[in-house]
C-alpha positions as CSV (number, residue, x, y, z in Angstrom):
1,X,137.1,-207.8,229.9
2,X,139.0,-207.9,232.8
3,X,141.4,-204.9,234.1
4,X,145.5,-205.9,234.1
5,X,146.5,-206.4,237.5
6,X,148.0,-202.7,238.8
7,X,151.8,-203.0,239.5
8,X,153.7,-200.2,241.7
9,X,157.0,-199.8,239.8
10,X,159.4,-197.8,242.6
11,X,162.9,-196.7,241.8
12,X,165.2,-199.7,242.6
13,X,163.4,-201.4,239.6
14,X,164.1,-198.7,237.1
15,X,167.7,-198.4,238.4
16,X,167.6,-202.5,237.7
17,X,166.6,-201.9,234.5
18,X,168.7,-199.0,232.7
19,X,171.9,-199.2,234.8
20,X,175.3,-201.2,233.2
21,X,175.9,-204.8,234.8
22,X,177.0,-204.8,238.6
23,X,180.5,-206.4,239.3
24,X,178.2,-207.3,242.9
25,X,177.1,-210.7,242.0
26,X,173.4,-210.3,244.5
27,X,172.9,-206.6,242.7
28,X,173.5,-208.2,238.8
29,X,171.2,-211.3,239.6
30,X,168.8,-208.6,240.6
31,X,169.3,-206.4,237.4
32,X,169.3,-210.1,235.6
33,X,165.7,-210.8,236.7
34,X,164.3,-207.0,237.0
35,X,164.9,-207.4,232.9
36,X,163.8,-210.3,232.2
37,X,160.5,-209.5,233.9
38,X,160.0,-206.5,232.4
39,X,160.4,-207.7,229.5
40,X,158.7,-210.8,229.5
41,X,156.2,-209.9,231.5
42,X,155.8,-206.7,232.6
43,X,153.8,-204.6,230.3
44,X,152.0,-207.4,228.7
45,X,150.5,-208.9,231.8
46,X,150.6,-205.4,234.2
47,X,149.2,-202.1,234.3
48,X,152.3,-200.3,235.3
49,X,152.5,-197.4,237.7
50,X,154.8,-195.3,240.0
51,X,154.7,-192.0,241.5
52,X,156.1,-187.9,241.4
53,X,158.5,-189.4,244.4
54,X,159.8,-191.6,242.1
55,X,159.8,-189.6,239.5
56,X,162.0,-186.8,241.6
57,X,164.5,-190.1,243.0
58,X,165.3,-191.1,239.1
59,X,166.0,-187.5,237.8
60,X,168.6,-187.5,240.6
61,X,172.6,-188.1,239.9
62,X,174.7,-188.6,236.4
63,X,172.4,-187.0,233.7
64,X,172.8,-189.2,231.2
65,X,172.1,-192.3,233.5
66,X,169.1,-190.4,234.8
67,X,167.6,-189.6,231.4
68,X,167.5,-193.4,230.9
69,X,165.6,-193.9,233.9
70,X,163.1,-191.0,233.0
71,X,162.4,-192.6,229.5
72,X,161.6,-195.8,231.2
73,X,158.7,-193.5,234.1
74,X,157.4,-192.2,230.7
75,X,155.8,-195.4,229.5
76,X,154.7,-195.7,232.7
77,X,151.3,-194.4,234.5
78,X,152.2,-191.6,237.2
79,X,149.9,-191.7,240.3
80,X,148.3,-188.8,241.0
81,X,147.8,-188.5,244.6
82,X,148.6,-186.1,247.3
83,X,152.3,-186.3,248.6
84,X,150.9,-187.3,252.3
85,X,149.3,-190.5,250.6
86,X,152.0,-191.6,248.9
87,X,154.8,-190.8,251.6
88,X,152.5,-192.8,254.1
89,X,152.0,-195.7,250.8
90,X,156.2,-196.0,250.8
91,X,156.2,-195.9,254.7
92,X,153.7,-198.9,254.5
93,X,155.9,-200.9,252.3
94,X,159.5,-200.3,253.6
95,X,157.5,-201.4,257.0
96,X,156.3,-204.3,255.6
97,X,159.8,-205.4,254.5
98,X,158.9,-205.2,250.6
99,X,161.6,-202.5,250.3
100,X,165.2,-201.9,252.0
């Protein structure tokens, strides 16, 4: 049987996911999509992971919005790597362009 295809899940996704509808018409076509996605496709078709830097980034700001992002990072698979690895993994992808 072949493995789900592995999925990096970083913060701007989660944030898409639990926070209310944007009045920014770009950010809520973004949340639109990030939703249906997930739950569409997501965790059927993907093994979903993230990292502790995420993990630290969603635990950040309003409590109760943050608490909403943590639930989501539960279901999810938590790297375990060295910080280095996955600060230079994050440097690789905002140079790449696949992150703002």
């Amino acid at each position: 049987m072949l493995s789900k295809p592995r999925v990096y899940i970083e913060t701007s996704v989660i944030s898409y996911l639990t926070s209310r509808p944007s009045s920014n018409e770009g950010v809520r076509g973004c949340q639109y999509f990030t939703r249906y996605w997930w739950e569409n496709f997501a965790e059927q078709q993907f093994e979903l992971v993230s990292s502790p830097i995420v993990q630290q980034e969603v635990s950040l700001g309003d409590k109760e919005a943050s608490q909403k992002r943590l639930d989501v990072l539960k279901k999810l698979t938590l790297l375990d790597a060295p910080k280095e690895i996955l600060d230079s993994f994050s440097d690789e992808l905002i140079n790449a362009g696949a992150l703002p």
